[in-house]
C-alpha positions in Angstrom: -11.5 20.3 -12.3 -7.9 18.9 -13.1 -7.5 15.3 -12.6 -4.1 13.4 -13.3 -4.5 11.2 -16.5 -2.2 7.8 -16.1 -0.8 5.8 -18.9 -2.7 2.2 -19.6 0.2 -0.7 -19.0 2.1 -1.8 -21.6 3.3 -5.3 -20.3 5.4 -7.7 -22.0 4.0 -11.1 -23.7 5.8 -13.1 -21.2 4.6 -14.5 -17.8 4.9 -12.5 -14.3 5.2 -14.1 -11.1 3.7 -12.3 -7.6 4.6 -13.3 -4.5 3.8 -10.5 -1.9 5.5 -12.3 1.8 5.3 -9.6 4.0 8.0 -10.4 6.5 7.8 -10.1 10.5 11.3 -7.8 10.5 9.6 -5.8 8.1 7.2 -5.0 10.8 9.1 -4.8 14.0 8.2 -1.3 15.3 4.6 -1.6 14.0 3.9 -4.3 16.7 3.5 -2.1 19.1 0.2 -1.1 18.0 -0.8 -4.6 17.7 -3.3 -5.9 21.1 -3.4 -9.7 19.5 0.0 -11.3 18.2 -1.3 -14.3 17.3 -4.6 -12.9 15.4 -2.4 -10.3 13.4 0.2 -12.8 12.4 -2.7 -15.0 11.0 -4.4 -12.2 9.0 -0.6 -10.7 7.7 -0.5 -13.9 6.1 -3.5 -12.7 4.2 -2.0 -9.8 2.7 -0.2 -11.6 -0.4 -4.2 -12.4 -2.1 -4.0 -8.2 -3.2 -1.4 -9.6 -5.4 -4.0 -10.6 -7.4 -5.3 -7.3 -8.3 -1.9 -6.6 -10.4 -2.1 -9.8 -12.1 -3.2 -10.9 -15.9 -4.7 -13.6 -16.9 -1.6 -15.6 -17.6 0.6 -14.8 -14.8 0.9 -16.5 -11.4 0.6 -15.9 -8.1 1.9 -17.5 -5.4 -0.2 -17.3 -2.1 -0.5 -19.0 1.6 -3.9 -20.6 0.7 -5.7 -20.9 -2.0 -8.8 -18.2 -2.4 -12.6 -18.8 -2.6 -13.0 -20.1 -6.5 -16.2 -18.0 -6.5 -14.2 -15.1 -6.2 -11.5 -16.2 -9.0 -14.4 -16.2 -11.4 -15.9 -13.1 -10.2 -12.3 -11.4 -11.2 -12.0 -13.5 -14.0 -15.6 -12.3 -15.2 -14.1 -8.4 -15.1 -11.0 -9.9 -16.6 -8.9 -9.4 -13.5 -6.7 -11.7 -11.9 -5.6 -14.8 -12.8 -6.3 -18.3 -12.0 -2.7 -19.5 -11.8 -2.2 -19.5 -8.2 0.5 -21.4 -6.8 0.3 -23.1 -2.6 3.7 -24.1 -1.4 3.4 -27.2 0.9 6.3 -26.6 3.2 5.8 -24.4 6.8 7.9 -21.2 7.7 7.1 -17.8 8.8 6.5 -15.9 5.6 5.5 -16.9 2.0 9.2 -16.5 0.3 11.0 -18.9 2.8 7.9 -21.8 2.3 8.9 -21.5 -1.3 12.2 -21.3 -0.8 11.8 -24.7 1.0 9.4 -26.3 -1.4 11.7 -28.0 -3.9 8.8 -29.2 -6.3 7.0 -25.9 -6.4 10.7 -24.6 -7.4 11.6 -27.3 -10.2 7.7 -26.2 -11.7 8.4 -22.0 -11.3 11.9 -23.1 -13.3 9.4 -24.5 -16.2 7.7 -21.2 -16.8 8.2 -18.4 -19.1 8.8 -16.4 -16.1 10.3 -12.8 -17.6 9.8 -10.9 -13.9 9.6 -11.8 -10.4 7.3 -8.9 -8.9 7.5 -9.1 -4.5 6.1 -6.6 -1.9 9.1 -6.1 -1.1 12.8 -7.2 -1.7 14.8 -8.8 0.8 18.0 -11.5 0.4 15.1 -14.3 -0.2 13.5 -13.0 -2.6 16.6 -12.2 -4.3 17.7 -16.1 -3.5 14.7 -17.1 -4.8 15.3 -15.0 -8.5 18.9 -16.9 -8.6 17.4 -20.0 -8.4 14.4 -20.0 -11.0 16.5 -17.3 -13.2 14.4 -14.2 -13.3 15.4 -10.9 -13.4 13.2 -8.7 -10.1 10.9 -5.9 -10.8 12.1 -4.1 -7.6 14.9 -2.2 -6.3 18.2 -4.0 -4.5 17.5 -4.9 -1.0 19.7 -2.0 0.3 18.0 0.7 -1.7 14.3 -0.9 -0.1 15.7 -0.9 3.0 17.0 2.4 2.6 13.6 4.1 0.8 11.3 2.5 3.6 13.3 3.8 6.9 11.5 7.1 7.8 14.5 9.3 8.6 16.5 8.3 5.5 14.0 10.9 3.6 15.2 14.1 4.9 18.4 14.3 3.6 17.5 12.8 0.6 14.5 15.1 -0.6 16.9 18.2 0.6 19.3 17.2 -1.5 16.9 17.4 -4.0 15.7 20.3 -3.3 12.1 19.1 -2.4 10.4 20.9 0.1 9.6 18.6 3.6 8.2 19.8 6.7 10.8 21.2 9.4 12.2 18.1 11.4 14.5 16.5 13.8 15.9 13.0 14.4 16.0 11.4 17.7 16.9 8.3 19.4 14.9 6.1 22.1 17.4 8.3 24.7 16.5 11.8 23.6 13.2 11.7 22.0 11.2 12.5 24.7 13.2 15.4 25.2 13.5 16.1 22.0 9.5 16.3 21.6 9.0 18.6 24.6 10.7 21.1 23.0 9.0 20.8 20.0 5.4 20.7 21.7 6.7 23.9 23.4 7.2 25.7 19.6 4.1 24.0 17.8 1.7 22.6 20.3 0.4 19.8 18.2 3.4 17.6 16.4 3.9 13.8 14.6 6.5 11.5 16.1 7.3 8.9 13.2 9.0 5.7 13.8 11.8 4.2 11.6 10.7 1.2 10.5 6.9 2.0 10.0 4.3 0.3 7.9 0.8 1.7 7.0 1.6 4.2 9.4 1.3 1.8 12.4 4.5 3.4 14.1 3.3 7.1 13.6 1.9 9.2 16.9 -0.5 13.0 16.8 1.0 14.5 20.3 -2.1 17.1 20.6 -2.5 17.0 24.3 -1.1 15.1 27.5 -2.7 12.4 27.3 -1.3 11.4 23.6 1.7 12.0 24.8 1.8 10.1 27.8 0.2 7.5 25.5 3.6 7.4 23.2 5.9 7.4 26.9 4.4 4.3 27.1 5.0 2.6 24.0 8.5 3.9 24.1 9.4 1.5 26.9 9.5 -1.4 24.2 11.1 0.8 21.9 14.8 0.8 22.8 17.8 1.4 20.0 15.3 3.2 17.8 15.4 6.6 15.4 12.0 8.6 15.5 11.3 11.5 13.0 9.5 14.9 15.2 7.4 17.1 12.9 5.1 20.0 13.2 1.6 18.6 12.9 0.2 20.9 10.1 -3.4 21.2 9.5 -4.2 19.8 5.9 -6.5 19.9 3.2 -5.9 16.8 1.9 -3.0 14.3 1.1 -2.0 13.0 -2.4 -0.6 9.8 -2.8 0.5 9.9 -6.6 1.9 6.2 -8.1 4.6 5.5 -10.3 6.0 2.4 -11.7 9.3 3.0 -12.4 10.6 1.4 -15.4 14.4 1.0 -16.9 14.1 3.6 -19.7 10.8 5.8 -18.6 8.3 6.1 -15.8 4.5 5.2 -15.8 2.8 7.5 -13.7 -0.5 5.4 -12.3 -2.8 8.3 -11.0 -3.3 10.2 -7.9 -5.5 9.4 -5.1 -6.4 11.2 -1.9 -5.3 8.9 1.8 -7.9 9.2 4.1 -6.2 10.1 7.7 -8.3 11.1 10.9 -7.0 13.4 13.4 -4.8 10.5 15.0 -3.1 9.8 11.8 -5.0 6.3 11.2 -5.1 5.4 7.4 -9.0 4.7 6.0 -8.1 4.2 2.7 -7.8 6.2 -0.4 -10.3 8.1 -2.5 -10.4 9.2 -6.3 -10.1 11.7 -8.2 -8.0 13.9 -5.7 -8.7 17.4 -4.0 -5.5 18.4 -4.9 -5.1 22.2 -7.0 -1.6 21.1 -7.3 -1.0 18.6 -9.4 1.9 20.5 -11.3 3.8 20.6 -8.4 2.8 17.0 -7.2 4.3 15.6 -10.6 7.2 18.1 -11.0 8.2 17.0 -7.1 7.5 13.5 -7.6 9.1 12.7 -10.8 12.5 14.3 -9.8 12.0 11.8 -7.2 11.6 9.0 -9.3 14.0 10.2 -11.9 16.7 9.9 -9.0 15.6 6.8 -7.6 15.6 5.1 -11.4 19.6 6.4 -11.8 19.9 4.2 -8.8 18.3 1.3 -10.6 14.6 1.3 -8.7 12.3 -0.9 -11.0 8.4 -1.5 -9.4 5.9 0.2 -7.9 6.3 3.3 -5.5 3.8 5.7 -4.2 4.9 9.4 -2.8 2.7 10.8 0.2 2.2 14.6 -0.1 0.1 17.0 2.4 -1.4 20.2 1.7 -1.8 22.6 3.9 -4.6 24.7 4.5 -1.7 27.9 3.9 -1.4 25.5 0.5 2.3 24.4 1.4 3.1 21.6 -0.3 5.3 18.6 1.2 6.5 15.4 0.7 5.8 13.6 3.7 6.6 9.6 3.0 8.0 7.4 -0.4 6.9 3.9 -0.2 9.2 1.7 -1.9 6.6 -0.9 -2.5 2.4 -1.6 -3.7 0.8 0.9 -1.5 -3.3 0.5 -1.1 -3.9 2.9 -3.8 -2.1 0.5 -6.3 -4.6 -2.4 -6.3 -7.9 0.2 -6.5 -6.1 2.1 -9.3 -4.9 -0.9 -11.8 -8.3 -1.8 -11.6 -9.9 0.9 -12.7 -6.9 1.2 -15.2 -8.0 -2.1 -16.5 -12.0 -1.9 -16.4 -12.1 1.7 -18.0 -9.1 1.8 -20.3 -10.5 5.2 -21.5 -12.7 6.3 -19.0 -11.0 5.7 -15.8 -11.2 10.0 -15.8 -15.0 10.1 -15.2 -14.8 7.2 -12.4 -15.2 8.3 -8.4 -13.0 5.1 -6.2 -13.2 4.6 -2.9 -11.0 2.0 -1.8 -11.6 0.9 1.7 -11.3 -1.7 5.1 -14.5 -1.7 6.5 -14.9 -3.7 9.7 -17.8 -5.6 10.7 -19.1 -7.8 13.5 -19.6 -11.3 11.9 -18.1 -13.4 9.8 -18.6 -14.0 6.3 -16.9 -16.2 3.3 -16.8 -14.5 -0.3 -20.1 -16.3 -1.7 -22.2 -15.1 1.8 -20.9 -11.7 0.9 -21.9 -11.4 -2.7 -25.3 -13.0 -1.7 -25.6 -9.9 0.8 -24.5 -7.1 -1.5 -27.1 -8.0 -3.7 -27.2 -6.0 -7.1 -24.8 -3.6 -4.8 -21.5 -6.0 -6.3 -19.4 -4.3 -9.0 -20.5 -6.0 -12.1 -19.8 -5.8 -15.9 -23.6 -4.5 -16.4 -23.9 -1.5 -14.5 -20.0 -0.9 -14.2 -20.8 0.8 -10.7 -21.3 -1.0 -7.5 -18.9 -2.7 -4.3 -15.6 -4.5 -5.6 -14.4 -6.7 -2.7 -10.7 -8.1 -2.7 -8.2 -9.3 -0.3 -11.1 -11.6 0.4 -9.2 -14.1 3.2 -10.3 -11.2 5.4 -13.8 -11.8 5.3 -14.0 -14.5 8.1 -11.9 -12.2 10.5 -14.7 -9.4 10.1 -12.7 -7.1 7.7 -13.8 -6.1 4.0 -11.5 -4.4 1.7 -13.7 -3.3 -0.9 -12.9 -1.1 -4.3 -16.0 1.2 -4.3 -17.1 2.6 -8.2 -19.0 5.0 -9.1 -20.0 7.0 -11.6 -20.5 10.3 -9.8 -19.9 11.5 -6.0 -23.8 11.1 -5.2 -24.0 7.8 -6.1 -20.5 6.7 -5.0 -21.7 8.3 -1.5 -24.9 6.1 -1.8 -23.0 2.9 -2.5 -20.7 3.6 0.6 -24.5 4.4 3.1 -25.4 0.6 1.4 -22.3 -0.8 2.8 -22.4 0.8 5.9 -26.4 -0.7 6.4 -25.4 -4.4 5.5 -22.6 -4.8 7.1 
């Protein structure tokens, strides 16, 4: 079988700083989905530790808290990560603005070699906070990420390339319901897509009345808002398929396969992909990315394909940011330089009852933890999680029978 080969990265001998602040505008129609405000505001300020995963040895990272040291030297040990990990000691609602307000922390960042400032995602403070410690942002302008990452600004843009999308229609908070009547009419089952959407938190399957009285209801806090109606196909698979769009060329990173149940929850990714059509997944998405680049795009972006069971072929998303699948694949990128090919990934959130810090966890998984011996096993990350019940994990295998064995492990310990 085919599988997409990705380039190793060629990085410059100069220090990157990460500071992934995921910020509450970012997510202000994914809220709806949330039961427990207070809960998911504490574990979003978890989110920036991934950063960690993208990091060398050298660079510095710039987080809420500082993680379980056990767990630095566990990355360390599979020479990934860094150790450089910055805490600002001022309070605010995301990570950027607590730098922004830590006036020590700034006066040390200006000290550094610093060639690249590398966020989630780029908004006026991050750009603020590039002026003031004079780095240049691996990232595309504000407008352009605000424009990528609002759902119905894709339409127009992959038809004028020529790309093919599934058949659509905008609406606003007035109209949509009517709007998706008629579509349920034409196709029975259909996806209504939010705007402003993150990790497909804002994204609805109408397959019956009772889903869609379900969306009537969250449309009540919903008001001035665009939605995106499609026909809800039935798929194969979906590709995600990485880039990291550079100045003069692109770096494709590899393409995974996003696990999405019948209600159009994400579960993660899995390597190598289903796909049979890779040479239309890279033609499509590097037009894409050779469009975006003219328009001076710099950083990560992942492009979310389905295939039909008829084998159409679709773009269905861009995310102008770190998607999961960037995290699970630079680390296989790094571990297996030349082998990464023969590798089957899993990378996960599984949820369990109790609570657990990083050194209980390692203690449970036993001789199931990734290590440098067997170069197989459970790769944990993201570890603030932990005590809230959640484990992302990077699951390695060397074939499909043991990767499925590794994931039956999981499932029995936790």
């Amino acid at each position: 079988m085919s599988k997409s080969k990705f380039s190793a990265s060629k990085r410059e001998d100069f220090i990157h700083l990460f500071l992934h602040s995921i910020h509450p505008d970012f997510l202000q129609l994914t809220r709806n989905h949330i039961q427990n405000e207070a809960i998911f505001s504490s574990q979003v300020a978890e989110y920036p530790e991934r950063a960690l995963l993208l990091a060398n040895k050298d660079d510095w990272v710039i987080l809420n808290h500082r993680p379980n040291q056990d767990f630095l030297n566990y990355l360390a040990d599979l020479n990934l990560g860094t150790k450089n990990i910055l805490i600002p000691s001022s309070s605010a609602t995301n990570l950027t603005e607590k730098v922004l307000m830590d006036q020590t922390l700034l006066d040390f960042l200006k000290t550094l070699e610093i060639i690249k400032l590398h966020p989630y995602f780029n908004t006026p403070l991050e750009v603020k906070l590039a002026q003031i410690i004079q780095v240049e942002i691996e990232a595309p302008s504000t407008n352009l990420s605000q424009r990528i990452n609002h759902k119905t600004f894709l339409p127009a843009f992959l038809n004028n390339l020529n790309i093919p999308i599934p058949n659509y229609e905008i609406a606003d908070s007035n109209h949509v319901i009517e709007i998706a009547n008629k579509w349920l009419q034409q196709h029975q089952k259909i996806i209504i897509r939010g705007d402003d959407s993150y990790g497909g938190l804002a994204a609805w399957a109408i397959q019956d009345h009772n889903s869609f009285e379900h969306f009537k209801v969250e449309l009540k806090t919903n008001h001035n808002q665009l939605f995106l109606i499609e026909k809800l196909y039935k798929t194969t698979c979906s590709p995600n398929i990485q880039y990291h769009i550079h100045t003069n060329h692109l770096q494709e990173i590899g393409i995974t396969d996003q696990m999405i149940d019948s209600q159009l929850t994400y579960h993660g990714n899995i390597y190598p992909s289903l796909t049979r059509q890779f040479e239309k997944i890279n033609h499509y998405s590097q037009r894409i990315c050779q469009n975006l680049q003219k328009q001076a795009y710099k950083g990560l972006i992942g492009i979310d394909f389905i295939e039909t069971t008829d084998k159409q072929l679709f773009v269905v998303d861009i995310n102008g940011r770190p998607n999961t699948s960037s995290f699970g694949l630079n680390v296989i990128r790094k571990i297996f330089p030349s082998s990464y090919d023969k590798k089957h990934v899993k990378i996960l959130t599984h949820h369990f009852e109790s609570s657990l810090n990083f050194t209980e966890l390692i203690q449970l998984l036993g001789k199931h933890l990734f290590n440098d011996e067997t170069k197989q096993g459970i790769l944990p990350y993201n570890t603030g999680f932990l005590p809230w019940g959640k484990l992302n994990a990077i699951v390695i295998a060397d074939s499909p029978t043991t990767l499925q064995q590794l994931l039956k492990h999981l499932t029995k310990l936790l």
